[in-house]
N, C-alpha and C positions, 0 to 999 in steps of 0.2 A: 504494500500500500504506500505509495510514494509521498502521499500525506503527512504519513508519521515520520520518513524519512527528512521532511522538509521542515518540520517543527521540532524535531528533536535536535535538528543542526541548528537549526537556525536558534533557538534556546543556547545552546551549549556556546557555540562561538560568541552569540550575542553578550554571555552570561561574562564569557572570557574578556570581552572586549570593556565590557563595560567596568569592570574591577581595575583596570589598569587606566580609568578616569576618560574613555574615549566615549564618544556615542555608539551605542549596540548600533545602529544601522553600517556601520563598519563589518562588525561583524555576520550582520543578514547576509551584507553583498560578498564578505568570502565563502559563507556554508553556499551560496549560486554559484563560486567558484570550484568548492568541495563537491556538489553536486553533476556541476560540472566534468568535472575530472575522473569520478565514480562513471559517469554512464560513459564516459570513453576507451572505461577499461573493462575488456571482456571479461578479465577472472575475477570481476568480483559480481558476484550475482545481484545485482540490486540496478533495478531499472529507471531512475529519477528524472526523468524527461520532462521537460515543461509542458503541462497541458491546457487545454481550453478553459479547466476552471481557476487554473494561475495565473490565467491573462485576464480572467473577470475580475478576479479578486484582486490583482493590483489597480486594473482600471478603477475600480472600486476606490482603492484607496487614493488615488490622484482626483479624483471627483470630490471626494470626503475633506481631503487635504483645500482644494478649492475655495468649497465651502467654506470652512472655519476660518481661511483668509479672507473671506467676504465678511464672516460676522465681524472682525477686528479695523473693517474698512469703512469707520468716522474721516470725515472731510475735513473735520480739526488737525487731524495726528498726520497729514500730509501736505495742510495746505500754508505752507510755509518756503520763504525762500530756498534756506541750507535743505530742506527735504529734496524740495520738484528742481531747484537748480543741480545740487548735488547728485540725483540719482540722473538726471537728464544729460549732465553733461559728461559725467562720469560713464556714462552708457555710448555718448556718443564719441569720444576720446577712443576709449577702449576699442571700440569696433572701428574705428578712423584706424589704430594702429596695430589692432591683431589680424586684421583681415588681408591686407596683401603681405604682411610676416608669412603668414599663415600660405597665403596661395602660393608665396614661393618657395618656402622650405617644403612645404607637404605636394607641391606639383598636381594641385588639383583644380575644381574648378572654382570661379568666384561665387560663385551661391552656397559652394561647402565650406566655404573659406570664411564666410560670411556668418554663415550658420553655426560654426564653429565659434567666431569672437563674438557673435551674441549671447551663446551657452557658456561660454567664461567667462562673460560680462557680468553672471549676476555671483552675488552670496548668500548663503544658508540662509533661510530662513528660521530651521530646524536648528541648527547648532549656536547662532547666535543668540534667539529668544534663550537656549535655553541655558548657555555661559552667561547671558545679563540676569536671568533668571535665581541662579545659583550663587551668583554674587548679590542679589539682591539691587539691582541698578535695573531696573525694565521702567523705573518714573524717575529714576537719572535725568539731567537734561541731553548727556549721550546717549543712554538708551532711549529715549524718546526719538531722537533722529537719526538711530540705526535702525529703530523699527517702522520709521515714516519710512527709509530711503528702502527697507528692504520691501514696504506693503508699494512703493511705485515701482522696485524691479517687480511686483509677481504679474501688474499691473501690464507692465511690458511685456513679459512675458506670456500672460494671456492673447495679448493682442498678436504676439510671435505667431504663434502657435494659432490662431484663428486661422491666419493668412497662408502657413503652411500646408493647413488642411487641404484647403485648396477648395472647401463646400460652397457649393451653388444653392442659397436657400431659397423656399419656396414662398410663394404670396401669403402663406399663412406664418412669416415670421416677421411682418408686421405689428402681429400682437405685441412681442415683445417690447413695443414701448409702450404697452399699455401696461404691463405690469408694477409698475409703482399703484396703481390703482387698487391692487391686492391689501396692502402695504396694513388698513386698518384691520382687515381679513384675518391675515396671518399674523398682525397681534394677539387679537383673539385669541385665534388658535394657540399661541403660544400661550399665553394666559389662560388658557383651560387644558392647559396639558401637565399643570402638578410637576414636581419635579422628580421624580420615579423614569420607570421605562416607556411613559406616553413620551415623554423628550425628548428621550434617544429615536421612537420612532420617528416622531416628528420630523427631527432632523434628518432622515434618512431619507422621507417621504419628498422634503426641500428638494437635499441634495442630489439624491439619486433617481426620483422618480419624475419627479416635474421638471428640474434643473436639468438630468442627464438626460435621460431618454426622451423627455420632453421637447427639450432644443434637440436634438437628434431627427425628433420625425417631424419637424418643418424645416430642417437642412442646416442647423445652425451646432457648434460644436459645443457638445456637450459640459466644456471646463466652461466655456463660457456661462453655462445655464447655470451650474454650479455656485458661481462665483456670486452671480449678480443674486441667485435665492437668498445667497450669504449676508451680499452689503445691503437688501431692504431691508434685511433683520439688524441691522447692526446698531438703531440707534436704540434698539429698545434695554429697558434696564437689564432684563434676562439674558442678554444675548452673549456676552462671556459664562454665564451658569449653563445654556444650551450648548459653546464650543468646549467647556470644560465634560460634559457630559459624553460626547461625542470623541473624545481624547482616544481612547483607548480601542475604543470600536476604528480608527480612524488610522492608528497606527500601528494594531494587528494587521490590518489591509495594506498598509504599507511595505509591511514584511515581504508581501506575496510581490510586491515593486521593485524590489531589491534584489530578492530571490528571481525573479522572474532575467533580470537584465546578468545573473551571474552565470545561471542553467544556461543563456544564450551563448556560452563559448566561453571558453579558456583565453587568458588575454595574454597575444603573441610579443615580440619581440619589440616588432613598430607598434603596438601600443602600450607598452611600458618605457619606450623611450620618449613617448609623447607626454606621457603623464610625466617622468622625471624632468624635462623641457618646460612645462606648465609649471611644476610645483619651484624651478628656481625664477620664471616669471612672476611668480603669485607677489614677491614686496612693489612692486612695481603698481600691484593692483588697491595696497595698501600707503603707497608715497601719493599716488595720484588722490586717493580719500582725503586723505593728512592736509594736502595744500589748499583742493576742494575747499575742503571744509574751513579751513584761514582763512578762504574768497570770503565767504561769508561770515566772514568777524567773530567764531568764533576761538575761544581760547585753545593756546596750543594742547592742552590736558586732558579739556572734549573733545579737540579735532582727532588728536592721539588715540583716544581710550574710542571712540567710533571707526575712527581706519581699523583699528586693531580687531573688533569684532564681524568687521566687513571682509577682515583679511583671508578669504577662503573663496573655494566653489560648490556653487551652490547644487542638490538634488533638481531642483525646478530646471536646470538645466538639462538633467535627465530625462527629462521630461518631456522638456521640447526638442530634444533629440530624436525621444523614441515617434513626435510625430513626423519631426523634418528630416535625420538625420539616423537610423534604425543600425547600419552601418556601422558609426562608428558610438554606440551604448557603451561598449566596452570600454574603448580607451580613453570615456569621458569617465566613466564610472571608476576609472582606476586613478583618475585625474582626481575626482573631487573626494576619493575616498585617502590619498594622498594628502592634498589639501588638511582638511581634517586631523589626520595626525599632527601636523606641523601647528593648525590652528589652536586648538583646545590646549595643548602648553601653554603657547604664548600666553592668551588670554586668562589664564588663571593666575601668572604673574604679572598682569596687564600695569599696576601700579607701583610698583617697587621698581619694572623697568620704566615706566614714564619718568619716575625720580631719577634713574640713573642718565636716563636722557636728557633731562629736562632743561640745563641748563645750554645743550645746543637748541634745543626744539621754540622755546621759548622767543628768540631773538628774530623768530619766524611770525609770530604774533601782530597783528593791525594792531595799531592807536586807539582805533574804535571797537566798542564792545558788543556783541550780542546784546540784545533786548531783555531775553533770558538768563544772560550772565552777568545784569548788574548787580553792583552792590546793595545788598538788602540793609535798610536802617528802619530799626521797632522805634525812632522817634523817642517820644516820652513816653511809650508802653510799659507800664507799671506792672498788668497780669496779663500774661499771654497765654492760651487755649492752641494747643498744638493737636491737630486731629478734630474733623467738623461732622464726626458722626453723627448718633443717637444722644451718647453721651455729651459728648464735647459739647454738641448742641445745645443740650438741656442745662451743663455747666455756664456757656456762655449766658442762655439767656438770664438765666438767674443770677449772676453778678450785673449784668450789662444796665440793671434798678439802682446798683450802688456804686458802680466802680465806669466811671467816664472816660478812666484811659486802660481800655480793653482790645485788644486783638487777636486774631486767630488765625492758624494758618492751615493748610490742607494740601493734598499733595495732588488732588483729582480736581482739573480746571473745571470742566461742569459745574461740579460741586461750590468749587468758590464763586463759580457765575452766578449761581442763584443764590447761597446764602448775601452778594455783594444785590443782588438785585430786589431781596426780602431788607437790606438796609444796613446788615451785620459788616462789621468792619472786617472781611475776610479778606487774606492775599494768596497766592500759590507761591508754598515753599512743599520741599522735599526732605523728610529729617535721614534721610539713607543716602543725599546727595553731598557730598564732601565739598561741593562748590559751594552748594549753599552756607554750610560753617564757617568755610572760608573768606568769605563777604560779609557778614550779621554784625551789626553792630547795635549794643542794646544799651546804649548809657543807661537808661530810668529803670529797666525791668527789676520787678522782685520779686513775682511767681509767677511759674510755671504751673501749666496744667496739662499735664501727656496723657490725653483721650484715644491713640492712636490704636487702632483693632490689631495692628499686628506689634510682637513684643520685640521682634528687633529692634524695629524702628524708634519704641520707646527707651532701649536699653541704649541704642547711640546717642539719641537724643540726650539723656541723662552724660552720659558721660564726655561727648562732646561740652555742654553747659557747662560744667567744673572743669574741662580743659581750657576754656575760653576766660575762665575766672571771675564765674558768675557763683557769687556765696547766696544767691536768695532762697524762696521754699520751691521745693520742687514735690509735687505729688500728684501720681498715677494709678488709673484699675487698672484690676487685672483680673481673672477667671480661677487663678489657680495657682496656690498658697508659696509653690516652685519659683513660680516666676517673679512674685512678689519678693522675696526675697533675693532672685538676679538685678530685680529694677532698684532695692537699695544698694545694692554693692556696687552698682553702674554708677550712684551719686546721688537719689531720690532721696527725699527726707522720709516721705510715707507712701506704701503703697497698698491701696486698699481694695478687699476683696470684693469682686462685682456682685456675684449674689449675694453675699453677707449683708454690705451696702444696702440691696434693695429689700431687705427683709429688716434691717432696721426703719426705711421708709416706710416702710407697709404699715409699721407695728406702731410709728409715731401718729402716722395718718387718724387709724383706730384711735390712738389715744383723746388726740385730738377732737374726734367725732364724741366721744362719749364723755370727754369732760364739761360740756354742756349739761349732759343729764345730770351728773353726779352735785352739780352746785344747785341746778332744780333739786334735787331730793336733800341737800343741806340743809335748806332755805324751809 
């Protein structure tokens, strides 16, 4: 059963790959190589041939994958200079100079040549969400515009790959601009779908039924159908809780992607010299980011710390190979699984080398600064509310009766849009962004209040404050008695427990209510 052959490898390597800190899709795309090499050889009895339901189930997963870059596709998190300039010109450079390298070292033609420095043009979407992810930087002002510049390469990418197809659609794919019209429809729906397995289907229903097969039979390609099901869900509040659902169903499918491109053949001589060619071009892919990113004023430390997590090749290029390009899967796929290796080091020491860089990188730096990378000043801000949740919320409003020099910060721009537009003195800062520390200047402050849902975030905060030589009160919730005791040792004066908290509310409320009676029954 060639099934179990492909999931017990694919496990095993992935298992291997992933302990020595690389991304298991490394290791998928060698068990397609393992797999590979088994059906080549007669004595060994085991038949692992790629078949029909390998190529659904990756298609599968490239539709899936589509998707959940649709739900992530907000018109804020792109539409910014360093984002559309940087991914646009960086895309056009690239391909201005990989394309006739390319036609004359490789002696082929210009549409492969081409096709080629477009499929190098992009970077991971996969590997860099998920190196900002583990470092804790995805609301970074770098991670923000690695992840703009990589949501306009998928962007391209999709359009690639439209055009590849080469599909003639029919008069019935007109509708497709009527579907924004759906748009209050599939609220709904997502709002009656609970958060259980009607989600998961839901999502599958988008991605795969309406979106793929859908765009399919009035001539239109199927990522595209994909994509766009993805970006009209995107603005709803659910829409990260439905790509988080959809994760794992999303990226078993994946497997059969990888697998599927390794089973295609053993990778020969000329393509492993193509991929070692690529992998000593790839800084090249990473200076060009770097300067990029100084066009647009910002600092050498985010221009740094975002070339660095761009510094790879991307699977999406896999992708649009397997539609333009089928040919040469392999010695892309050994390309970007190269890449990879070289990347996820780098990036895990991304800041200790910035420091050792820094004092050449620096003198690379405009005059002028990012919008986002000015100096933040709390003014005469006496108590600051850090985190504009539930709580924070209910914190500020009930100082904000006694206390006139109040503010709050929050690290989700929506969020400060409206608390700023409800009247609340809110700004966007980031307490997990190092630029931000770096800038703060609080003459008047004398508490702190760290409402923040996650306890990282609360534990730098605290301790960044008393590195900046801030002696005032610092006190935070927290869920769980563990943590509470991390957030003093970080620098907190108190940290107090959220249920406990709300169960002394509860009980003062009552008091409250029935001390009325009791002076009636005095009397």
């Amino acid at each position: 059963m060639p099934e179990a052959i492909w999931i017990s490898l694919a496990f095993g390597l992935g298992l291997l790959i992933k302990t020595i800190g690389l991304p298991p899709l490394i290791g998928y795309l060698g068990a397609g190589f393992v797999l590979s090499a088994i059906a080549a050889t007669p004595s060994i009895p085991l038949y692992p041939e790629p078949t029909a339901a390998l190529a659904h189930i990756a298609h599968l997963g490239v539709l899936l994958m589509l998707f959940t870059v649709g739900l992530k596709l907000k018109l804020k998190s792109v539409i910014s200079p360093e984002v559309i300039g940087g991914s646009l010109l960086h895309f056009a450079i690239t391909c201005f100079v990989f394309t006739p390298g390319l036609y004359l070292l490789l002696d082929t033609t210009w549409y492969v040549a081409f096709m080629l420095a477009v499929a190098l043009s992009f970077s991971s979407t996969v590997l860099a969400a998920k190196v900002l992810e583990n470092k804790r930087e995805l609301r970074a002002f770098h991670g923000r515009v690695s992840i703009g510049i990589l949501i306009m390469q998928d962007l391209i990418a999709l359009l690639v790959m439209s055009l590849a197809a080469g599909q003639t659609p029919s008069e019935w794919a007109l509708i497709v601009f009527g579907l924004p019209l759906l748009r209050p429809l599939l609220f709904k729906l997502l709002d009656a779908s609970g958060h259980d397995e009607l989600l998961v289907l839901l999502g599958l229903l988008l991605a795969l039924v309406l979106g793929g097969m859908g765009f399919e039979t009035v001539g239109l390609s199927s990522e595209l159908g994909a994509l766009i099901f993805g970006a009209i869900l995107a603005n709803h509040p659910r829409s990260q809780e439905l790509a988080k659902s959809l994760w794992s169903v999303k990226e078993i499918f994946l497997v059969g992607f990888f697998l599927q491109i390794g089973i295609g053949g053993l990778p020969g001589t000329n393509a492993i010299v193509f991929a070692v060619v690529a992998a000593f071009v790839l800084p090249l892919k990473g200076i060009l980011f770097f300067f990029l990113m100084l066009l647009f004023r910002l600092r050498a430390r985010s221009g740094f710390l975002t070339a660095l997590s761009l510094t790879n090749y991307s699977e999406f290029g896999l992708i649009v190979a397997s539609i333009a390009l089928p040919e040469w899967l392999v010695p892309l796929a050994i390309t970007v699984a190269l890449s990879f290796l070289i990347s996820a080091p780098l990036n895990r020491f991304a800041h200790p080398l910035y420091e050792r860089l820094s004092h050449r990188l620096v003198p690379f730096e405009s005059t002028q600064r990012h919008p986002d990378e000015q100096p933040i000043s709390l003014g005469d801000t006496r108590v600051l509310v850090m985190g504009m949740g539930r709580t924070g919320t209910s914190a500020y409003d009930w100082l904000q009766a006694t206390e006139p020099r109040l503010m709050a910060l929050d690290s989700d721009p929506p969020k400060v849009a409206r608390h700023q537009k409800e009247g609340r003195n809110v700004i966007y800062a980031d307490a997990e962004d190092n630029t931000f520390w770096e800038s703060l200047h609080m003459p008047s402050l004398e508490a702190v209040i760290l409402a923040m849902s996650d306890i990282e975030a609360k534990l730098i905060a605290a301790r960044m404050l008393r590195k900046l030589g801030f002696t005032g009160y610092i006190v935070a919730h927290t869920m769980y008695p563990d943590e509470a005791r991390l957030i003093q040792e970080a620098g907190a004066d108190d940290a107090y427990l959220t249920m406990s908290e709300t169960g002394v509310a509860l009980a003062s409320h009552l008091l409250d209510r029935q001390a009325p009676t009791k002076s009636e029954l005095a009397s």
